[in-house]
C-alpha positions in Angstrom: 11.6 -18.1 7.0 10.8 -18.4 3.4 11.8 -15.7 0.5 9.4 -16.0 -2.5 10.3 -13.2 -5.3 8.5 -11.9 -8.3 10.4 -12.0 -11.6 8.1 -10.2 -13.3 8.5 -7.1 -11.0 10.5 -4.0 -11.7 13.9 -5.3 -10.4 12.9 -8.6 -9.2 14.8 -10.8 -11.4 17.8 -8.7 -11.3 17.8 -8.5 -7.7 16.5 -11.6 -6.3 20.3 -13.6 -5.9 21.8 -10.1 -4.5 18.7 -10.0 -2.1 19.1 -13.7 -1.0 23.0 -12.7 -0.5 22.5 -9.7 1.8 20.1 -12.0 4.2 21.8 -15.1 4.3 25.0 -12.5 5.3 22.4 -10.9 7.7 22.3 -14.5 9.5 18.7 -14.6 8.1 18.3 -18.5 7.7 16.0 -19.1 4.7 14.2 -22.4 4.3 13.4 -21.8 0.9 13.9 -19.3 -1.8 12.6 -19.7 -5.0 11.9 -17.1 -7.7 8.1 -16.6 -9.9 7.2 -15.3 -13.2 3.8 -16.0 -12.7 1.3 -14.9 -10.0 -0.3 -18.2 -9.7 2.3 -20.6 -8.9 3.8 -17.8 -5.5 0.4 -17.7 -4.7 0.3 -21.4 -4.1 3.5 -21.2 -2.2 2.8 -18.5 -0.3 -0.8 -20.2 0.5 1.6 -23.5 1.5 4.0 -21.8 3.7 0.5 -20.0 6.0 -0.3 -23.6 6.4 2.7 -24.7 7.4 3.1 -21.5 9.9 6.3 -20.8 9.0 7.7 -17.6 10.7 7.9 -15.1 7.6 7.2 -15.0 4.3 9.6 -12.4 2.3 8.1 -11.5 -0.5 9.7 -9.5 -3.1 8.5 -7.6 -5.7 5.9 -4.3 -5.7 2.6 -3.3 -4.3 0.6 -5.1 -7.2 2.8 -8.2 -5.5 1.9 -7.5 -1.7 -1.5 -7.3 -2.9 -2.1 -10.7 -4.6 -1.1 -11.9 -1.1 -2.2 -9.9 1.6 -5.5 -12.2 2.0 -3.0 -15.1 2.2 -1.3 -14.2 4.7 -3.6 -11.5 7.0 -4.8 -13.1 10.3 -2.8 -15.8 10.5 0.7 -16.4 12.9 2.8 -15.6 9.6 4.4 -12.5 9.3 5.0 -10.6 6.1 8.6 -9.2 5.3 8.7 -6.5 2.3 11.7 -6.7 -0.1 11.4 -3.8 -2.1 11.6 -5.0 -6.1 8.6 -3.0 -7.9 8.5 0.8 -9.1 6.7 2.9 -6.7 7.3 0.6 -3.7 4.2 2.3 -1.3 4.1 0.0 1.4 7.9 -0.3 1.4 7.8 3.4 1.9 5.0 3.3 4.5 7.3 1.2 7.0 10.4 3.3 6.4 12.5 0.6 4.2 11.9 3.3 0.5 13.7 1.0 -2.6 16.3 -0.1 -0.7 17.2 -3.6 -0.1 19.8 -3.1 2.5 17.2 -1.2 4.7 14.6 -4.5 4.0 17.1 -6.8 4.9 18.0 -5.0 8.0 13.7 -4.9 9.2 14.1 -8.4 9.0 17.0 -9.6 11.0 17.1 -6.5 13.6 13.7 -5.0 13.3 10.6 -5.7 15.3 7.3 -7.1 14.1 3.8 -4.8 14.0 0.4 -5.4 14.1 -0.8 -3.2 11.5 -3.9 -2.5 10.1 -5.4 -4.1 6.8 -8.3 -2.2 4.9 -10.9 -4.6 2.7 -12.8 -3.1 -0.2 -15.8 -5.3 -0.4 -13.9 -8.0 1.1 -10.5 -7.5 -0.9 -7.9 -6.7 1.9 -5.4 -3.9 0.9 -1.8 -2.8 2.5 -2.0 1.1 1.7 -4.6 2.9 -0.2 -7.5 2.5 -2.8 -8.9 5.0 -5.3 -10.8 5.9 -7.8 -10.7 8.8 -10.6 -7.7 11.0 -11.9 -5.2 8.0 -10.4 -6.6 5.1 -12.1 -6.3 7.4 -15.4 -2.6 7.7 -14.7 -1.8 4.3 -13.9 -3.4 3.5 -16.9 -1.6 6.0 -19.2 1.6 4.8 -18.0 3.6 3.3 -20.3 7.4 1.2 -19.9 7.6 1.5 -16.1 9.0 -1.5 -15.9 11.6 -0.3 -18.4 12.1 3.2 -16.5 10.9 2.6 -13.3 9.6 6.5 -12.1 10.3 8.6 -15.0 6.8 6.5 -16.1 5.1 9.1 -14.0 4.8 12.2 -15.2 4.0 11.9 -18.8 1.2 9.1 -17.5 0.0 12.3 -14.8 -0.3 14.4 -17.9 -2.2 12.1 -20.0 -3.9 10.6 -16.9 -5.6 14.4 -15.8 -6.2 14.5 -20.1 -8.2 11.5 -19.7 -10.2 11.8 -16.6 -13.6 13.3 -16.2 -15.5 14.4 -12.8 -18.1 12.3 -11.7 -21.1 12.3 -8.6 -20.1 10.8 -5.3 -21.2 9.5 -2.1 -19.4 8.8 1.3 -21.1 7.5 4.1 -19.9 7.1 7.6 -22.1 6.1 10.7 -21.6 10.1 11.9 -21.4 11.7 8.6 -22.3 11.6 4.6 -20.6 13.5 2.2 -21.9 14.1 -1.5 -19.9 16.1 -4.2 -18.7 16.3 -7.6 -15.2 15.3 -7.6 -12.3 14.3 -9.7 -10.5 11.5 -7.1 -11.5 9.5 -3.9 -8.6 8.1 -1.7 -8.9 6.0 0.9 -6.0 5.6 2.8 -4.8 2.8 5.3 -1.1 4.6 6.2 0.0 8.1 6.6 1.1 8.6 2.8 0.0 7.5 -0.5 1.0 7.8 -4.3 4.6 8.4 -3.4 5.2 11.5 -1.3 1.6 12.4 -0.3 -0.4 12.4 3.0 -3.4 10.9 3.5 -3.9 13.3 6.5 -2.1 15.5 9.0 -2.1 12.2 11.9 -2.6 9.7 9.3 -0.6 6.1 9.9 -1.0 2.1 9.3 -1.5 1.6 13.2 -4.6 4.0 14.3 -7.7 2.0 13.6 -8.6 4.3 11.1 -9.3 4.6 7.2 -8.3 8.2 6.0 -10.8 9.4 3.0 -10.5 12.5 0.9 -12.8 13.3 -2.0 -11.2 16.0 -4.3 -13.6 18.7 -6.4 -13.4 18.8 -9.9 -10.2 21.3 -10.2 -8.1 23.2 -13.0 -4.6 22.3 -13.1 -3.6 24.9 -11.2 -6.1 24.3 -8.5 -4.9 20.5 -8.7 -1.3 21.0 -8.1 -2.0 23.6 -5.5 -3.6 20.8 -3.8 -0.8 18.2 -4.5 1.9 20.7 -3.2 -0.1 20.8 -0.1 -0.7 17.1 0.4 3.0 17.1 0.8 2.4 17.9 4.1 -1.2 16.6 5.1 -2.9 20.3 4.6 -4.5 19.8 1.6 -7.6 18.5 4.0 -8.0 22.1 5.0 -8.8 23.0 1.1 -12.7 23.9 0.8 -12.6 22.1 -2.3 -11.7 18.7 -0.5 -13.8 16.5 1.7 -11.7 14.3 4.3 -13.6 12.2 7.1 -11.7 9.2 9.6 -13.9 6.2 9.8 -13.2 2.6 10.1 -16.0 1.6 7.8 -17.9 3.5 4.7 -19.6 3.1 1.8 -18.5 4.8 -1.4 -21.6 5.6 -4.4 -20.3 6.5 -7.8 -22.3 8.4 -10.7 -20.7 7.1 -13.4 -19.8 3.5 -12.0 -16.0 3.8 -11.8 -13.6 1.1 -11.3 -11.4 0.7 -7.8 -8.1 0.7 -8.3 -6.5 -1.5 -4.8 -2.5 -1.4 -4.5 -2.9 -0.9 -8.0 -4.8 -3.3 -9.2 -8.2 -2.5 -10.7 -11.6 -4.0 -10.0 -14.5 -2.8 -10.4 -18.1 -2.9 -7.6 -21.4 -1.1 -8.0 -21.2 0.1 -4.6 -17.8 -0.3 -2.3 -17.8 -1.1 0.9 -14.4 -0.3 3.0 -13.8 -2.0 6.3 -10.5 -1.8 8.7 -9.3 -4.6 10.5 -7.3 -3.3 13.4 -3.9 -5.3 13.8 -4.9 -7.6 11.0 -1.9 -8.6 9.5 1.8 -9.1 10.9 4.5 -6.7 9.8 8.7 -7.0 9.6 9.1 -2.9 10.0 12.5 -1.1 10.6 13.9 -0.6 13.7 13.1 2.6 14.1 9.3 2.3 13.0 7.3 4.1 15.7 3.9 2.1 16.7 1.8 2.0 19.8 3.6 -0.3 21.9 0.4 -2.5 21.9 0.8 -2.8 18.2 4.1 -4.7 19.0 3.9 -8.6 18.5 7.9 -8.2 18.8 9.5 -4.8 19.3 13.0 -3.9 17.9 16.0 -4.7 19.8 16.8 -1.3 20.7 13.0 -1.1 22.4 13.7 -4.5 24.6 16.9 -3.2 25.7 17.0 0.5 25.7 
């Protein structure tokens, strides 16, 4: 087991000795941690340690730092560990572990390992979600998040929906095509997104499906009717909101827009989304609940009930 951490991540060079600490006193037996301040030099390790199939990489940091390594690591006999060091912490929250270290640590020594499933955008794999519209516009606008972590978020919502404009859309399936003006796409590998939000009522990161949802062009009132709803997956019910499950479509934008992955952005002409079912290996809590096919190794508590 190695533990690679990114310094340049919210807490990740205040945390990373107190993390190592709480494994090592976990019996977790490290072969190496080492800590980053650049992207380039973990990738290279994380890139080594695949090739030498070691048993976990632990990677600390936020989405932005899952996703630089996802394609490293995705199909191979390594399994990813999450150590919760960024702002929003998505795919952290996905699993059950939230910001908290302790709750990482304890996925790792007494949880059970998932097969989860790993969206691509043209390609690109992704952990959790993928967007376009109002989002990118607040991610964008906000400003010191590494300084104060979540307050960042609402004044960047404000000036993100200030920002954004509607634009034409296209969303094939094999079974069904769905054009509208909207103001945001999501596509959704998990069962939440952006925080608290639900990609759909039966959304999650082990059913072989990609959860979309186009949302009309909407006042601010309309919006956070919508929002207020996605708290609990009904906002897929609205009129004003498209949702379809597929495990592959194609996304058409009028205006070209850019794709913001994990959030990262990049940007296509036309974006193709795939799901690889079971495509990457997972350290999740021991009370994660997964298809027991999905297990590569299930939590103590399942093996000896």
């Amino acid at each position: 087991i190695v533990f690679y951490c990114n310094t340049a991540s919210r807490r990740g060079a205040r945390m990373f000795e107190s993390a190592k600490t709480l494994l090592e006193q976990a019996g977790v037996v490290l072969q190496e941690a080492q800590a980053f301040d650049q992207a380039f030099p973990m990738q290279k390790a994380i890139e080594q340690a695949v090739a030498q199939k070691r048993h976990t990489v632990i990677l600390g940091g936020g989405d932005g730092t899952l996703g630089t390594a996802v394609d490293l690591i995705a199909g191979s006999e390594t399994a990813l560990a999450v150590m919760p060091l960024g702002t929003g912490n998505q795919f952290a929250r996905e699993i059950g572990i939230g910001h908290d270290i302790r709750a990482a640590v304890t996925a790792i020594s007494e949880g059970g390992i998932a097969k989860m499933d790993l969206g691509r955008a043209n390609g690109n794999g992704f952990l959790t979600v993928a967007t376009l519209g109002l989002s990118t516009h607040i991610a964008r606008n906000m400003v010191g998040k590494k300084q104060v972590g979540q307050l960042a978020y609402l004044p960047g919502l404000v000036r993100g929906f200030l920002a954004s404009k509607p634009f034409e859309v296209e969303i094939v399936t094999d079974h069904v095509t769905v054009k509208k003006r909207a103001i945001q796409i999501v596509v959704c590998n998990g069962r939440t997104h952006a925080g608290p939000f639900w990609a759909s009522p039966d959304a999650t990161a082990t059913d072989g499906m990609l959860d979309t949802y186009a949302v009309a062009d909407m006042n601010p009132v309309q919006l956070a009717k919508a929002a207020s709803l996605a708290l609990v997956g009904k906002h897929v019910d609205l009129p004003d909101v498209s949702a379809v499950k597929a495990a592959k479509l194609t996304i058409r934008t009028d205006p070209q827009m850019p794709l913001t992955v994990d959030g990262e952005e990049i940007w296509h002409d036309e974006m193709v989304f795939t799901l690889e079912s079971g495509g990457i290996l997972v350290h999740v809590p021991p009370h994660y609940r997964c298809p027991d096919d999905r297990w590569l190794v299930a939590p103590r508590a399942l093996q000896n009930p």
